[in-house]
C-alpha positions, -999 to 999 in steps of 0.1 A, spaced: 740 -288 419 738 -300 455 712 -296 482 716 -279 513 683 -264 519 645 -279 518 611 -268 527 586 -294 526 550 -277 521 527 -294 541 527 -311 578 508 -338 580 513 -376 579 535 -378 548 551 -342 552 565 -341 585 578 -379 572 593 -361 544 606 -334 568 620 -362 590 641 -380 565 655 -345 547 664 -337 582 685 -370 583 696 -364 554 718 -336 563 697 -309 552 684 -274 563 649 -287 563 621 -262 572 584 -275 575 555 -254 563 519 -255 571 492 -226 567 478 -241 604 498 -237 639 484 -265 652 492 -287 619 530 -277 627 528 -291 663 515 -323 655 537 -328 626 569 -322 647 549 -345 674 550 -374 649 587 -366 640 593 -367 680 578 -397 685 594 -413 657 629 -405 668 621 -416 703 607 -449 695 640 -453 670 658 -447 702 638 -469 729 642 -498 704 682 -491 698 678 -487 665 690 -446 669 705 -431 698 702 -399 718 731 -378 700 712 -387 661 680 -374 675 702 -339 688 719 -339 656 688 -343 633 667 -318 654 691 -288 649 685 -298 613 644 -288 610 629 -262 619 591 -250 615 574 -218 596 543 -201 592 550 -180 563 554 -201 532 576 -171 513 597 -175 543 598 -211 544 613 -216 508 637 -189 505 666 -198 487 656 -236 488 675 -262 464 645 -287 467 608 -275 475 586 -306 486 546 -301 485 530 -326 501 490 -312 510 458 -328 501 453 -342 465 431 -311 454 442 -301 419 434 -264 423 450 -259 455 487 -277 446 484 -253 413 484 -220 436 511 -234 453 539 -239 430 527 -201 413 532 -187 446 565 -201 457 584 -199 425 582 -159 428 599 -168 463 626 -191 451 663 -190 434 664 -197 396 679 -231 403 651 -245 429 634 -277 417 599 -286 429 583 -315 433 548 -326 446 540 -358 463 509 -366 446 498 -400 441 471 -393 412 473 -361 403 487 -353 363 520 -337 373 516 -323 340 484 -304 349 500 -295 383 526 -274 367 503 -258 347 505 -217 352 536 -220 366 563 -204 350 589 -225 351 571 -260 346 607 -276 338 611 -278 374 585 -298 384 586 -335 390 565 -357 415 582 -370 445 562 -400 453 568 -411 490 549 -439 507 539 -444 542 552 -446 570 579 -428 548 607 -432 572 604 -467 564 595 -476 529 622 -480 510 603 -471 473 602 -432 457 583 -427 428 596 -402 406 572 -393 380 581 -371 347 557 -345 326 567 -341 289 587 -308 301 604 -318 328 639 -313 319 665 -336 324 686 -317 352 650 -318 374 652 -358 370 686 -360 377 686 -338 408 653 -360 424 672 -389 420 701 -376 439 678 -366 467 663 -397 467 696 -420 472 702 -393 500 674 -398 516 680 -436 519 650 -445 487 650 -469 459 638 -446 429 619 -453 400 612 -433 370 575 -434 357 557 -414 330 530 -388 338 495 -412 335 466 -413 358 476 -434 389 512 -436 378 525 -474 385 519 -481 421 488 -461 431 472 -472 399 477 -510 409 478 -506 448 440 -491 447 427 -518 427 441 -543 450 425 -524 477 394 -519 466 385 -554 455 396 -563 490 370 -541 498 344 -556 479 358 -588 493 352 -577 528 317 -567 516 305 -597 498 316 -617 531 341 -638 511 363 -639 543 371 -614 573 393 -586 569 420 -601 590 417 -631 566 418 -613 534 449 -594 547 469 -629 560 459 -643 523 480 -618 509 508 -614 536 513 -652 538 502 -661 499 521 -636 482 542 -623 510 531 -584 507 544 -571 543 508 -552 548 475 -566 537 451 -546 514 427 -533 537 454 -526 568 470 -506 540 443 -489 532 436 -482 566 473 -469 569 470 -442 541 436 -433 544 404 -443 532 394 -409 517 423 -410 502 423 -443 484 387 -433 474 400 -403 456 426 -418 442 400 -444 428 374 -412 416 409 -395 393 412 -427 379 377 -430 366 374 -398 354 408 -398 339 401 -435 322 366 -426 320 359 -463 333 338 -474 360 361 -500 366 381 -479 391 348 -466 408 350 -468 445 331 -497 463 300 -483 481 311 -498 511 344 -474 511 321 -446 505 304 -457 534 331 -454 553 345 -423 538 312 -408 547 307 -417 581 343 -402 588 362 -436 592 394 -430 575 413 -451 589 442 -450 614 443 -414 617 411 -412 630 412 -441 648 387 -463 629 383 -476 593 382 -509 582 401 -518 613 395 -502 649 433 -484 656 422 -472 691 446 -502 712 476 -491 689 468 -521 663 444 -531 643 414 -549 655 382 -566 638 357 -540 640 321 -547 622 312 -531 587 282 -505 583 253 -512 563 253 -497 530 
């Protein structure tokens, strides 16, 4: 079975990326989100993206034309998936909330739909529980900015059935991605080892072992990672990476993977990162800037 058709639940950083590159891809894309606003800034970000593609030469004018009669946005999420080939959820990594979800659009959505959720923690397993056809699901694992990285991590519950796997990987080569297959564990491969890495640059930065720019060059120049740690952190989110950290310790039951206070801190104090303009890094100039810690 091919795709033509795609609705990717979900319009924030990583959806309207998703969105962007389905668009490319040649698809009927439709973008959901249950907030008007959420829709505007999502095809804001696409927008931009194109445009800067554009002023740098690396698209032109007549892609950005083509590509834009390929999305479109919606409001009503029965709407938005009907008679979808490939349903992408990308919301916030709240268990409960991806659940209701997948049992509300499968009512909406041809026998042969497969659905996948871009969760980088959740069990998929658990996420497809209640649904009816649990077969269908896989995780879709994109990284940010996902125009760009290269990586999707597909990840497999004991009943995903084989066409499911076979489909995502199609979708993925479309969409320009290097796949890999994982099993369904806590943290999967790369969150599991990417948050670890970030939180003991955390603690790092804490202790005063060196400054955040310094910790980051170590491992850009050292072991020629194209982002350090803590920009990285920054980049996704630092509530995020801390929930990602708190599944892990619950699912391990191990306080190894706790989150340092000082990202808590952070967390708390509502410096998340680049999308709010401040985290580890001050984002306000467009790039990252030493910016001093909080007590904790």
């Amino acid at each position: 079975m091919g795709i033509s058709k795609v609705a990717v639940i979900g319009a924030g950083t990583m959806g309207s990326g998703i969105a962007q590159i389905c668009a490319q891809a040649g698809w009927q894309t439709v973008l959901y989100d249950a907030y008007p606003e959420g829709l505007e800034r999502g095809m804001r970000n696409i927008e931009t993206f194109w445009d800067k593609g554009i002023t740098k030469g690396k698209t032109t004018a007549e892609e950005k034309q083509l590509w834009s009669q390929n999305i479109r946005t919606e409001e009503n999420l029965p709407e938005a998936v009907k008679q979808c080939d490939l349903v992408i959820e990308a919301v916030p990594e709240m268990l409960g909330l991806k659940q209701k979800i997948f049992q509300e659009i499968e009512q909406h959505c041809p026998i042969h739909t497969v659905f996948a959720t871009n969760t980088s923690s959740l069990s998929i397993a658990q996420i497809a529980e209640g649904m009816k056809y649990p077969e269908r699901l896989i995780g879709m694992h994109f990284f940010n900015p996902v125009p760009i990285m290269k990586l999707l991590e597909l990840v497999r519950h004991e009943g995903t059935e084989e066409a499911t796997v076979k489909l995502a990987e199609a979708a993925g080569i479309a969409m320009g991605k290097t796949t890999i297959l994982v099993n369904d564990v806590p943290g999967f491969a790369t969150s599991r080892l990417g948050v670890v890495l970030g939180n003991e640059a955390i603690r790092m930065l804490a202790d005063g072992v060196a400054s955040a720019k310094d910790i980051d060059t170590a491992m850009v120049l050292g072991y020629k990672h194209p982002m350090g740690p803590l920009a990285l952190t920054d980049l996704v989110g630092l509530d995020v990476r801390r929930d990602i950290l708190k599944n892990l310790q619950n699912s391990f039951s191990d306080n190894a993977y706790a989150p340092h206070p000082l990202l808590e801190k952070l967390v708390a104090e509502n410096r998340l990162g680049k999308k709010t303009g401040i985290g580890i890094y001050d984002w306000t100039g467009g790039e990252a800037n030493e910016t001093d810690m909080p007590d904790f």
